[in-house]
N, C-alpha and C positions, 0 to 999 in steps of 0.2 A: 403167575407171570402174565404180564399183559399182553394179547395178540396186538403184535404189529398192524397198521394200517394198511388193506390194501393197494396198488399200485391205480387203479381209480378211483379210492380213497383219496388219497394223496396228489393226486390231479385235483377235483374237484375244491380242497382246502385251499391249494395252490392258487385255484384260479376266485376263490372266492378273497383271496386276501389280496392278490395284485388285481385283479380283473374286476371288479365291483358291479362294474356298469357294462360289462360283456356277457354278463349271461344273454338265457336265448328272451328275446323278445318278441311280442305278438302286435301287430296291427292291421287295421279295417277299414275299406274303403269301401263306402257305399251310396252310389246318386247315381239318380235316374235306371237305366240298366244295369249300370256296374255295382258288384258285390264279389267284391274280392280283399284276398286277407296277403301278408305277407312276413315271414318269419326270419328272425337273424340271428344267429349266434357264432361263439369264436370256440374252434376247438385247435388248440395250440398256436400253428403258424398260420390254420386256414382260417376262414370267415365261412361261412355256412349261411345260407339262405332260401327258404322255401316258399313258394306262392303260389298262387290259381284261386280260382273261383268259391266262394266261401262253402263248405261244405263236402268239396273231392278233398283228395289227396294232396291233389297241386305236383309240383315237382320240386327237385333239390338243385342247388347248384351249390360247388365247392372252390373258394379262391384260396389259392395257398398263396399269401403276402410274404413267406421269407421267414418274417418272426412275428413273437405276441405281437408288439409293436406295432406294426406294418398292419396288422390285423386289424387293432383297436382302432387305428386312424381313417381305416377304409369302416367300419363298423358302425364311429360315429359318423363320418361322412353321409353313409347311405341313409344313417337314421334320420338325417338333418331332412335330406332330398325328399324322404318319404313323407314327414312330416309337412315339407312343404311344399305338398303334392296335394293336401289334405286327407292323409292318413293318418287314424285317430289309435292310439296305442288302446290295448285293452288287456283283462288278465291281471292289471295290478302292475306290468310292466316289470319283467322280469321273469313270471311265473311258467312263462313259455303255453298256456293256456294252446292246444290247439283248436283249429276249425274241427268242428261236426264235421264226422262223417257222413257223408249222405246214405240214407236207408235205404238199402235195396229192398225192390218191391217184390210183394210176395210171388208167388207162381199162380199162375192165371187158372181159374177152376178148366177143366173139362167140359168144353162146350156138348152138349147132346147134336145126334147127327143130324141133319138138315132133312124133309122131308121129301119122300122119295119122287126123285126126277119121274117125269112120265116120258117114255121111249118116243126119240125123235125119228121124223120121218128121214131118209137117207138124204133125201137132196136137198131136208129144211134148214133153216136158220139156225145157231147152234148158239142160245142163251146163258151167258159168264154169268155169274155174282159178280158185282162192281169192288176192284180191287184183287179181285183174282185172276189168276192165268192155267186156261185149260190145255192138257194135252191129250189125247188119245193115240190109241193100238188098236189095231183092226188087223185081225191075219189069221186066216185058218178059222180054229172057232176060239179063239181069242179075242175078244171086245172090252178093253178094259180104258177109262179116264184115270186122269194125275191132275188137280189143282194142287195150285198155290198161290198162299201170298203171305207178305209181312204186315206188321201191324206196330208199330215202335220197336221194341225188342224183341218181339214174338213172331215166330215163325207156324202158319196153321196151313198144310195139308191134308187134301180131300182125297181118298182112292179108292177104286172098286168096280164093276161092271158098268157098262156105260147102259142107263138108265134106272141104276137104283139109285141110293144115298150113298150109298160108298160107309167110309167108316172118317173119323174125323182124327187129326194127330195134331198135338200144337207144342211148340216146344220153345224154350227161352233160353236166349243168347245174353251176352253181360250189356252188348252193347245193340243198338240198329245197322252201324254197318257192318256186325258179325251176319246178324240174320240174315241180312241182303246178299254178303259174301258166301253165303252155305246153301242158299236158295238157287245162286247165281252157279254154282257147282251142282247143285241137283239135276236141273235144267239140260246143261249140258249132260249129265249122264243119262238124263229122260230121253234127248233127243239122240242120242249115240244108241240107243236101244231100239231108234225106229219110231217113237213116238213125234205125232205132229201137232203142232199149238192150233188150234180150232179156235174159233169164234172173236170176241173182240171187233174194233172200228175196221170197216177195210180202209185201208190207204187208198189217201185220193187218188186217181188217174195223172199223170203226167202225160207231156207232152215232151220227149227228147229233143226233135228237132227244132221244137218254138223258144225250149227252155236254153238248147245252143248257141241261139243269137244274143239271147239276152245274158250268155256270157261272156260273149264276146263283149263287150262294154256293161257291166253293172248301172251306169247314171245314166244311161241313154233309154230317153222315152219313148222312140218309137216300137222296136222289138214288142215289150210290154203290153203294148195298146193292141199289137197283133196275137196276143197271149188273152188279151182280154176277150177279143171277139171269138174264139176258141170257148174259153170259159161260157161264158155269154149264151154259146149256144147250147153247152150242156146244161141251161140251168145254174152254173155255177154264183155263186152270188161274190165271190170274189172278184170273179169279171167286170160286175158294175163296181165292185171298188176302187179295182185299178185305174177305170176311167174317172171313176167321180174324185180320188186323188191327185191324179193327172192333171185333170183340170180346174185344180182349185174348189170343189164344190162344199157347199155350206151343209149339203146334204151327207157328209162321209161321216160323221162323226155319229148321226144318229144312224146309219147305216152301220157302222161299226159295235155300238151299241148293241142293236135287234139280232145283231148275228155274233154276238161276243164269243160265246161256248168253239163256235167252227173257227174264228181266227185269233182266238187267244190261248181257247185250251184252257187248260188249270191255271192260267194266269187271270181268267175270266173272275175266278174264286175269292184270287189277293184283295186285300185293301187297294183302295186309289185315293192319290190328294195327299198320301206322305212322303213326304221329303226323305224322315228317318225310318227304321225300321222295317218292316216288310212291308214287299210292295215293288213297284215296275216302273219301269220307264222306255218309252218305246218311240223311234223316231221313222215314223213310215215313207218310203217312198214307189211310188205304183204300187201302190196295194200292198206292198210286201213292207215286210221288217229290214228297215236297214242296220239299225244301233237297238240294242236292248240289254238293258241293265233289270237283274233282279237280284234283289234282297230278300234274304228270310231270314227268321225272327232273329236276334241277335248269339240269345241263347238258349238251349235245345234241351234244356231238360223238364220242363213243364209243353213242350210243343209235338207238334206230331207233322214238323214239315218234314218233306220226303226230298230235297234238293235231287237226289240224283232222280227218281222218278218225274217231277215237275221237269228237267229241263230234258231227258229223254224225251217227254211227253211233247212239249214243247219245239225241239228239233225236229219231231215228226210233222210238226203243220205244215201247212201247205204253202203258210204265210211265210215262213223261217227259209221257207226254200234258198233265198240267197240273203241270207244275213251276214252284214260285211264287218260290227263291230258286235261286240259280246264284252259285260261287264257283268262279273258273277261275287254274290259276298255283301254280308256275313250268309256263312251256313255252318254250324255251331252242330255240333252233336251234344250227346249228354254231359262229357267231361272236357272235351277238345276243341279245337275251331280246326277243323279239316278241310280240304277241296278235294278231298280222296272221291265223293259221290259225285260231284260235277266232271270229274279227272275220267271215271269210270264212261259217264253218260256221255260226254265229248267224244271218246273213242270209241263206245261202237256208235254211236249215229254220226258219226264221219262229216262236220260241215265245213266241207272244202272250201265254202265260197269265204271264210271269213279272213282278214284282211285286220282285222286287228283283236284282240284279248289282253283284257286285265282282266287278271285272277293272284289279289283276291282284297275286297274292301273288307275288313273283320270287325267293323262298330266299335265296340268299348273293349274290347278284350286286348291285353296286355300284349304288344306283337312277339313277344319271345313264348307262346305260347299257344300260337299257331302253326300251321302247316300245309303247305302248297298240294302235298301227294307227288309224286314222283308224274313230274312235267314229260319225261321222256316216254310215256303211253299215248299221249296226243299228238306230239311233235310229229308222227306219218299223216296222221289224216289232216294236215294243216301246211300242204302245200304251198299255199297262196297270201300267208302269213306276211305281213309286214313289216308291224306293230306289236311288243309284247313288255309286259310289266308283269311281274311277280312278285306279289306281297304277301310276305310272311317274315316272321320269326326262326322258321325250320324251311331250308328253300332244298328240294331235289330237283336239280336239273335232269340228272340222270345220264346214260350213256349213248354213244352214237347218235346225239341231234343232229339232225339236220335241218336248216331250214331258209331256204335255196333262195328267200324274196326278201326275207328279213334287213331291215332299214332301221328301225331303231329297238333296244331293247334294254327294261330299265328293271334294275332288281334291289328292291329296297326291304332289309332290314335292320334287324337289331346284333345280327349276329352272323357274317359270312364267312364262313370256318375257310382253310387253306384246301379241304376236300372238296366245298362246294366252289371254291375259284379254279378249281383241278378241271372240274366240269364245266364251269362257265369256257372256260380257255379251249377245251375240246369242242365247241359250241362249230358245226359249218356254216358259217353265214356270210359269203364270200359280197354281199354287200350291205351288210353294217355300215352306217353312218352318226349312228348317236350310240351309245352306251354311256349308259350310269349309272354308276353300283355304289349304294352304300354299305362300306365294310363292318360299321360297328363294335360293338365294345367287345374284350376277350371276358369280361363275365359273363358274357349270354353266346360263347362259340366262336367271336370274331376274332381269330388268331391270327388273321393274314398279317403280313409287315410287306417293305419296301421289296423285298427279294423275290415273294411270290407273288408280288402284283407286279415284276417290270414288264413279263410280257404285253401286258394294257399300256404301261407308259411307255414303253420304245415303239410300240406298233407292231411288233411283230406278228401277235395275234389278231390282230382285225387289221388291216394296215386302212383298212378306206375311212374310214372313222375321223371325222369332221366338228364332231362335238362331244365331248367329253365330260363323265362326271367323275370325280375320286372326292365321294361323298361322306357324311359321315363318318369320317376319318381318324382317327389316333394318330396315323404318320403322314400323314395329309403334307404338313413341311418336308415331309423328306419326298415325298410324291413331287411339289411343286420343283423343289430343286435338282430333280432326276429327270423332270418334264423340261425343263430351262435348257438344258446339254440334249434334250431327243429330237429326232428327226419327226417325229408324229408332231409337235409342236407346232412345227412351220404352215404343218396343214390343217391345223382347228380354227374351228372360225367362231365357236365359243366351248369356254370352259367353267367348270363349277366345282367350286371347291367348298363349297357350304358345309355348316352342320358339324363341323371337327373340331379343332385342337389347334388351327391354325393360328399361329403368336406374332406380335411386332417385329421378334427376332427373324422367322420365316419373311415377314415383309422386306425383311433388310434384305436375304439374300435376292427375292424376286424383282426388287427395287436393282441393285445391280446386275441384273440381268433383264434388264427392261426393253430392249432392244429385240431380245428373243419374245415376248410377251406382245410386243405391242401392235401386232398385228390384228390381235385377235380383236374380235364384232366384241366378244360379251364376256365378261368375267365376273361371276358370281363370287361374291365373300360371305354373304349372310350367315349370320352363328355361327362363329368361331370363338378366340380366345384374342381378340381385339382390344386393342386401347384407343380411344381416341385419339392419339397422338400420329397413329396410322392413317387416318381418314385422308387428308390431307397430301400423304405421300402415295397414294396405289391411283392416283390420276394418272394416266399415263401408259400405264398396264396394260389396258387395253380403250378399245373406244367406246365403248362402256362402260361401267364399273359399277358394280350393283354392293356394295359397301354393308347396307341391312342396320336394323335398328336391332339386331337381337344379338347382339355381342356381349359375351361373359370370361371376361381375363381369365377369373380363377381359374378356367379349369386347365391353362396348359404355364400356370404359373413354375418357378422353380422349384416348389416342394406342392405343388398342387398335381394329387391323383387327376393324369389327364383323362376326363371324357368327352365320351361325342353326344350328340342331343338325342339319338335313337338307342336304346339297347334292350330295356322291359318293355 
């Protein structure tokens, strides 16, 4: 007697005989930095899809469309998009071929110990290994040192009587910020036992009372020039900088130059003259850093950049002292685009003076496949915050923000789930005056709809709010005609509704509600779901009207799966 077919038997026949061209399929995208793969397949009513960096894991997402049907439509769809993205199918197309795995590297031999310290004098100088961090015990007849440091994914501590060799320990973590995060715990339990960090740069001298003034006004040159004559006298060579930027001199730059190591720190190291990839940008005034943007390498798995160390380092110059704007990204670990090490390095070195933050630029990497770090570990020490943009794929705001100065704040991704508007809404920023949030596609998390975004369109949750985005949108139409009947309305003075789903039909209703509209300065339409036949009628709208050459009907047509322009 014949065995029956099993119950995945029988799927699989199923689906080779209606499904043809749903199996799972493999494609590669690779220029310049980018090298990444992406995967589809249909299992029943869902659509399945895996992608990342050619070689990890990547990740899965799961659509469940209803039916086969519903599946197969979204299935060919995204093949079409992908293709004409310039993704090149591979495997034979169908085979499901995956990406390599990438090879974990082996485990790092056993260094021999370091040759023995000779006994320092009590009140001498106390000599680190560069990259390391000492601590010492002194008590009773107890004399004992603790190094450390990270090295990529490798974690090497030094211990033992303070001036032999000690004994040497190195140990391997999966990831760099495991090691950082288990080193950062060690630390504290070194110093919870009495142990005190020796040796390393001293920190400059300050000046409280000179540094007071010049917070009293950040742009004001006078304060500064009495900062410099202070400097000046100690010797400091920052002092002739301030003046020689002050007053325009032709002399600051090779000045800047000859003492790069003392006012840029590790930033001395970067490349300069690129645009892309790693590397700085820095916009000075009296001496100091006002604006500074850094990028490191894109992606982090042949690199050995240390973001959180670099900007740690960095926030400690003398120069950073009052930094008012900060632009931080890409900083790419081995498998992820993270700002978890900059998240870390921002809160303990505390720069209160800053006044505006975007985090985070991510280069070529896919934005559903980023991630901000959880924003609510900075939010204390950023008092005097203005200005903030968050860019990722994965956005935590977090809980109990506060942030008492805040005037605009703009959060763009591919996917901002009904959890992460939970927290946007909990946000205290009792003078908000812009918000702009693109919501994004529910393939990549973006599940909000009209009901948990009205707090933003009625006002209730910011009510001082003068410019508005309901961006990247899916119900972007039903936003526009829930904004037409809201009291927040009367007081925008521009609005942007770019990037969505918005159709000729949504025109009609905003079109008869033009009266409520037409106040407004500015009205952004750029990339929606426009006809030409529209152009012509959203005159009027407002006294502007920024209309856009990037309009694509298809996507919020009557049987057209509606998308927004951001989601992978």
């Amino acid at each position: 007697m014949q065995t029956p077919p099993d119950c995945a038997t029988l799927r699989a026949l199923t689906l080779e005989g209606t499904h043809t061209m749903s199996g799972k399929r493999y494609f590669e995208f690779s220029e310049g930095t980018s090298n990444k793969f992406w995967e589809v397949w249909i299992e029943g009513n869902s659509l399945m899809t895996r992608y990342g960096k050619i070689g990890a894991n990547g990740q899965q997402t799961v659509k469940d469309e209803g039916s086969p049907a519903g599946a197969q439509k979204l299935y060919d769809k995204l093949i079409r998009e992908k293709t004409g993205k310039g993704y090149v199918e591979k495997g034979g197309g169908g085979n499901g071929a995956a990406a390599p795995a990438a090879a974990k590297p082996a485990p790092a031999a056993k260094k021999e110990a370091a040759p023995a310290a000779a006994p320092r004098a009590a009140a001498g100088p106390v000599q680190v290994e560069e990259g390391f961090r000492r601590f010492e015990f002194v008590e009773g007849t107890s004399s004992k040192f603790w190094e450390v440091k990270v090295e990529g994914e490798q974690q090497v501590i030094r211990f033992g009587k303070i001036g032999t060799a000690g004994q040497t320990k190195e140990k391997d973590f999966d990831s760099g910020s495991e090691a950082k995060a288990d080193t950062k715990k060690l630390i504290a339990e070194k110093t919870g036992k009495g142990y005190v960090e020796v040796g390393g740069k001293a920190k400059a001298e300050g000046n409280p009372e000179l540094e007071k003034k010049i917070l009293e006004n950040l742009n004001d040159a006078a304060p500064y020039l009495v900062y410099a004559d202070w400097l000046q006298g100690k010797g400091d060579p920052q002092g002739e900088l301030i003046v020689m930027q002050t007053n325009k001199s032709a002399s600051a730059k090779a000045h800047l130059k000859k003492h790069a190591e003392t006012f840029l720190g590790p930033l001395a190291k970067f490349p300069t003259g690129e645009k892309y990839g790693k590397g700085y940008d820095i916009e000075w005034q009296f001496g100091f850093m006002k604006e500074l943007t850094i990028r490191w390498e894109t992606f982090g798995y042949d690199s050995e950049d240390d973001p959180n160390g670099d900007l740690s380092a960095i926030l400690e110059l003398p120069t950073a002292k009052f930094l008012q704007k900060l632009t931080l990204g890409p900083c790419a670990g081995e498998d992820e685009h993270t700002f978890d090490g900059v998240i870390e390095a921002i809160a303990e070195k505390k720069p209160t003076t800053l006044r505006e933050l975007y985090l985070g630029e991510i280069g070529d990497w896919d934005i559903s496949s980023t991630f901000t770090g959880d924003f609510s570990e900075i939010a204390p020490v950023l008092p005097n915050l203005e200005r903030l943009t968050l860019r990722s794929g994965n956005i935590t705001i977090g809980k109990n923000v506060s942030l008492p100065e805040l005037k605009e704040l703009t959060i763009e991704t591919g996917g901002f789930s009904k959890g992460d508007l939970k927290q946007l809404l909990a946000i205290k920023a009792p003078k908000l005056e812009k918000l702009h949030v693109w919501f994004g596609d529910d393939n990549y998390g973006g599940d909000c709809d009209l009901k948990s975004a009205m707090p933003i369109i009625d006002g209730s949750a910011f009510p001082k709010v003068t410019d508005l985005g309901i961006m990247n949108c899916a119900f972007v139409g039903e936003a526009a005609a829930a904004l037409a009947k809201s009291k927040l309305l009367k007081q925008l003075k521009r609005l942007d509704l770019s990037m969505g789903c918005l159709s000729d039909k949504d025109i009609d209703t905003m079109v008869a509600n033009k009266a409520a509209f037409a106040h407004l300065e500015h009205l952004n339409l750029d990339d929606n779901a426009l006809t030409d036949a529209s152009k012509p009628r959203v005159k009027g709208l407002a006294k502007e009207v920024n209309f856009g050459k990037e309009q694509e009907p298809d996507r919020a047509g009557e049987d057209a799966y509606r998308y927004v322009s951001v989601g992978e």
